[in-house]
C-alpha positions as CSV (number, residue, x, y, z in Angstrom):
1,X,0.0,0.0,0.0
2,X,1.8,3.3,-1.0
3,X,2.2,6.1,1.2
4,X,0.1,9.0,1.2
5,X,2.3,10.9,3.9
6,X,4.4,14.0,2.8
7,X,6.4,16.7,4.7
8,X,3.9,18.0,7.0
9,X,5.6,21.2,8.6
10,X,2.8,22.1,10.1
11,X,2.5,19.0,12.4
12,X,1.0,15.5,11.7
13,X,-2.6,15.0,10.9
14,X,-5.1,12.7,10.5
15,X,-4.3,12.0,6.5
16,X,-3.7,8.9,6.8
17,X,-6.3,7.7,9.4
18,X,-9.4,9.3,7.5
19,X,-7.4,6.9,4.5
20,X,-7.7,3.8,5.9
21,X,-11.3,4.2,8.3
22,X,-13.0,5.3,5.6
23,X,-15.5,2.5,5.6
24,X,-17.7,3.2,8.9
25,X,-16.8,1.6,12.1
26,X,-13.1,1.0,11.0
27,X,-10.5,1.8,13.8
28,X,-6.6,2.3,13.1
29,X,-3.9,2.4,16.0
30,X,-1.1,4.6,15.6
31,X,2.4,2.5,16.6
32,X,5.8,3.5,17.5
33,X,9.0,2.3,19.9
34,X,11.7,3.7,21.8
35,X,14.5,2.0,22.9
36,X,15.8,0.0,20.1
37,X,18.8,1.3,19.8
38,X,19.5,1.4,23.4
39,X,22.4,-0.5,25.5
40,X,20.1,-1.5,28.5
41,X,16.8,-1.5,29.7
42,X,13.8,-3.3,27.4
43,X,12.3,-1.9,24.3
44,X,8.9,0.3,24.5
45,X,6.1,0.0,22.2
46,X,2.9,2.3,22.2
47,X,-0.5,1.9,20.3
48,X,-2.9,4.5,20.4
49,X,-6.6,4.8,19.1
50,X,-8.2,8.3,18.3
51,X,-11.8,9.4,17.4
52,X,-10.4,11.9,15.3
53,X,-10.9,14.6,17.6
54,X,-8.8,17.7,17.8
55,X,-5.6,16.3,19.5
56,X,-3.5,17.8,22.5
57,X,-1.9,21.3,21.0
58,X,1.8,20.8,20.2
59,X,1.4,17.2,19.7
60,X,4.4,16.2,17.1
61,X,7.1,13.7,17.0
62,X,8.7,12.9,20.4
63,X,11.9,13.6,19.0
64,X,10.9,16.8,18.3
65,X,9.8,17.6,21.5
66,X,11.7,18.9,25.2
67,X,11.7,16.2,27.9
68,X,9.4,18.9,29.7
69,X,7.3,19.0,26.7
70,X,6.7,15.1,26.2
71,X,5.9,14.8,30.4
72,X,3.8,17.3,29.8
73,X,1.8,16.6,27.2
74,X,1.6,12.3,27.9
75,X,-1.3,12.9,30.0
76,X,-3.2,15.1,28.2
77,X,-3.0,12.2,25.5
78,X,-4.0,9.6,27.1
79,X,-7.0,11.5,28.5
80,X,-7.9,12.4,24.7
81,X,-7.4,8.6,23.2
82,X,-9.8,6.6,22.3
83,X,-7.6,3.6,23.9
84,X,-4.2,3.1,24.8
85,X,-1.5,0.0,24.9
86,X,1.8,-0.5,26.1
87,X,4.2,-3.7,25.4
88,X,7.4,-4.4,26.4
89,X,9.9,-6.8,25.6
90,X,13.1,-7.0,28.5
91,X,16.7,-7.6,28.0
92,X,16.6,-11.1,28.1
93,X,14.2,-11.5,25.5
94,X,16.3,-9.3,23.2
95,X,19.6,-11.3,23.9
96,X,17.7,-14.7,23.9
97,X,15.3,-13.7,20.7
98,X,16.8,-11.0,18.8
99,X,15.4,-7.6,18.5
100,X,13.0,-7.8,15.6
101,X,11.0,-10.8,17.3
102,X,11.2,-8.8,20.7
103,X,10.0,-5.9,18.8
104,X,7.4,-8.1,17.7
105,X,6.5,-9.3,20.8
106,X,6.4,-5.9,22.2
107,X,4.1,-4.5,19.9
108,X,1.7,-7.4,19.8
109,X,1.1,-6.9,23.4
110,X,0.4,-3.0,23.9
111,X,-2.2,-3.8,20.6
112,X,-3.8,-6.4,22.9
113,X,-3.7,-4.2,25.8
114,X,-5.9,-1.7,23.7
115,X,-9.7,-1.5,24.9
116,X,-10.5,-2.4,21.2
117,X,-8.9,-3.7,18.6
118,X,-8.3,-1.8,15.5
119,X,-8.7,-3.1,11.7
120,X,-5.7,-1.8,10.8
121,X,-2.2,-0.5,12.1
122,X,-0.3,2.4,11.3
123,X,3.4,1.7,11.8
124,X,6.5,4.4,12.3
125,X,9.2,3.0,9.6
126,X,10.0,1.0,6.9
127,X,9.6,-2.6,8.2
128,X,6.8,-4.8,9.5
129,X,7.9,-6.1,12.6
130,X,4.3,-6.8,14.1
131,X,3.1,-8.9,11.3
132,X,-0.1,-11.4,10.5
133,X,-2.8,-10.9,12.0
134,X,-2.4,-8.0,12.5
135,X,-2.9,-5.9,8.7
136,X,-0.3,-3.1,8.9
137,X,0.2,0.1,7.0
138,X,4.3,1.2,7.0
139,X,4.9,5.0,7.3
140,X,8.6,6.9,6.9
141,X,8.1,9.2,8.9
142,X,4.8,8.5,10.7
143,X,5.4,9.9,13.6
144,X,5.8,13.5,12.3
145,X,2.8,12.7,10.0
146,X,0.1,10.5,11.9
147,X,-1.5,12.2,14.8
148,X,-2.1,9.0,16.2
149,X,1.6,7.4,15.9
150,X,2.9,10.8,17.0
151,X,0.8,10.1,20.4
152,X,2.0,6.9,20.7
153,X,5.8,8.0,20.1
154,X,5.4,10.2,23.2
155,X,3.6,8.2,25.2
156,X,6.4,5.7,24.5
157,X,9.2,7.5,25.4
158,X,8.0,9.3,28.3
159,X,7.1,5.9,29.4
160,X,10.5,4.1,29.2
161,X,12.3,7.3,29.8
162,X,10.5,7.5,33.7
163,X,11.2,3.5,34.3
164,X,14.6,4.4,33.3
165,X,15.2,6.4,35.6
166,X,13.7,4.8,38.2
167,X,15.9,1.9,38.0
168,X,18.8,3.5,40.0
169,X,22.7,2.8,38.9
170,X,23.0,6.4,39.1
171,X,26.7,6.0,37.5
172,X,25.3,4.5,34.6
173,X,23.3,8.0,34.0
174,X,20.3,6.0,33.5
175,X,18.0,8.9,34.2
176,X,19.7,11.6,31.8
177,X,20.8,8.6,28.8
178,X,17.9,5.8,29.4
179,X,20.6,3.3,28.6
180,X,21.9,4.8,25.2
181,X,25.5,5.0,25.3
182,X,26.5,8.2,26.3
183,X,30.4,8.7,27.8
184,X,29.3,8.2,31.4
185,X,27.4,4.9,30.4
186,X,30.2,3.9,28.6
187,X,32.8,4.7,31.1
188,X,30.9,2.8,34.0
189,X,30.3,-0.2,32.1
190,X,34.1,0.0,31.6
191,X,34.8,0.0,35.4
192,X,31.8,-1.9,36.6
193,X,30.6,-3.7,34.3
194,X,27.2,-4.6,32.6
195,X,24.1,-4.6,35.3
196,X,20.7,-6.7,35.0
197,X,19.7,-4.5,33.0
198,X,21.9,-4.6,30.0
199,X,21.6,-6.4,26.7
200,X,24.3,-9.3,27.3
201,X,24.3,-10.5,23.5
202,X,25.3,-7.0,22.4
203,X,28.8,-6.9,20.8
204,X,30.3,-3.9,23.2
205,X,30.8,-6.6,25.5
206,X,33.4,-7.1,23.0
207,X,35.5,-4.4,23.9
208,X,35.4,-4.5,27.5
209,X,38.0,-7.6,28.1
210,X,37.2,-8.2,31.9
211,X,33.8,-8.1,31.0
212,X,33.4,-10.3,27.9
213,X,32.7,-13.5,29.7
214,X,29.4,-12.4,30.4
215,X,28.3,-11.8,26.7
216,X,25.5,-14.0,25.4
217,X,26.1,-15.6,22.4
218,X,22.5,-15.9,20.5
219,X,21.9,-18.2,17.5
220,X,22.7,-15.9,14.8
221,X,18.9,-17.3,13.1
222,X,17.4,-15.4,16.1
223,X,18.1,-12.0,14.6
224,X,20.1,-8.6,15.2
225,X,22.0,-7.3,17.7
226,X,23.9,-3.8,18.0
227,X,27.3,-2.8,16.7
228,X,29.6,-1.5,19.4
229,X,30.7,2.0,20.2
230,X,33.5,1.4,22.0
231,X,36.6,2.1,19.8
């Protein structure tokens, strides 16, 4: 199904959902993650429903948002959906499955934790990671076009961002990084080592020698991992 998303300077809008519910009684959940990317903690996945209505002002791309912005507007958005979901998939399913089937995993359960279940789903990027049942619509760049998978990007990270830094390890930097690998992440894991929290099957383990024995090594079949920083 070709896109029907352009730039959309202005903000997202609801393009793309008026596409696709045309047909009377059809529902579409906006989908996004955070975390993918991200040396510890578990991947995040959102799914939002909408009635259309006008959404929270300033609503956009998480990405393009302040941290003060994004607390502030997650709960004004989840008092204007429709329905809300949240799935997550930990560190040890992402070392002991791979990240796309985590990611899978992850996303199948916040669409079952909706209050209804949509006909179709609008997904940020370029690859189906969800998959049958489930029909799915890809959109580059749906989460500065989609009001609904802008909603769900914030929701997301605001989400993972405040378990983050809830977790403690305060020389990791959890709470200012949320286990991307910034210098002071990177120089703890040198000194201390990886926590419960990090990916094990992640190749910076690599480059930490006094460290590496605790890397787990996944059937490549499972799927990706993460190229190393360290250098």
């Amino acid at each position: 199904m070709p896109s029907v998303a352009g730039p959309f300077d202005s903000g997202p809008s609801f393009a793309i959902e008026r596409l696709l519910t045309a047909r009377p009684g059809t529902l579409a959940a906006g989908v996004d993650e955070v975390g993918r990317g991200a040396w510890a903690g578990p991947v995040t996945v959102c799914a939002v429903v909408t009635d259309l209505s006008e959404p929270p002002a300033g609503l956009t791309d998480s990405k393009r948002l302040s941290p003060a912005r994004r607390a502030a507007l997650a709960p004004l958005i989840e008092e204007w959906a429709a329905g809300v979901g949240y799935g997550e998939a930990s560190p040890t399913e992402i070392d002991t499955l791979g990240m796309t089937e985590a990611l899978r995993r992850a996303a199948r359960r916040a669409l079952e934790a909706l209050p209804v279940r949509p006909d179709v789903v609008i997904l940020d990027g370029s690859h189906d990671y969800i998959g049958p049942p489930w029909p799915v619509r890809l959109e580059v760049g749906g989460d500065a076009a989609s009001v609904s998978v802008a909603a769900a990007s914030v929701l997301a990270k605001v989400r993972r961002d405040a378990y983050m830094a809830s977790i403690g390890h305060d020389e990791y930097g959890f709470a200012d990084n949320a286990g991307y690998p910034s210098p002071a992440h990177q120089a703890a894991l040198r000194s201390l080592g990886p926590t419960p929290h990090h990916r094990l099957s992640w190749s910076y383990l690599d480059d930490l020698p006094e460290w590496r024995h605790l890397k787990v090594h996944r059937d490549p079949l499972a799927g990706e991992g993460q190229l190393s920083l360290f250098g």
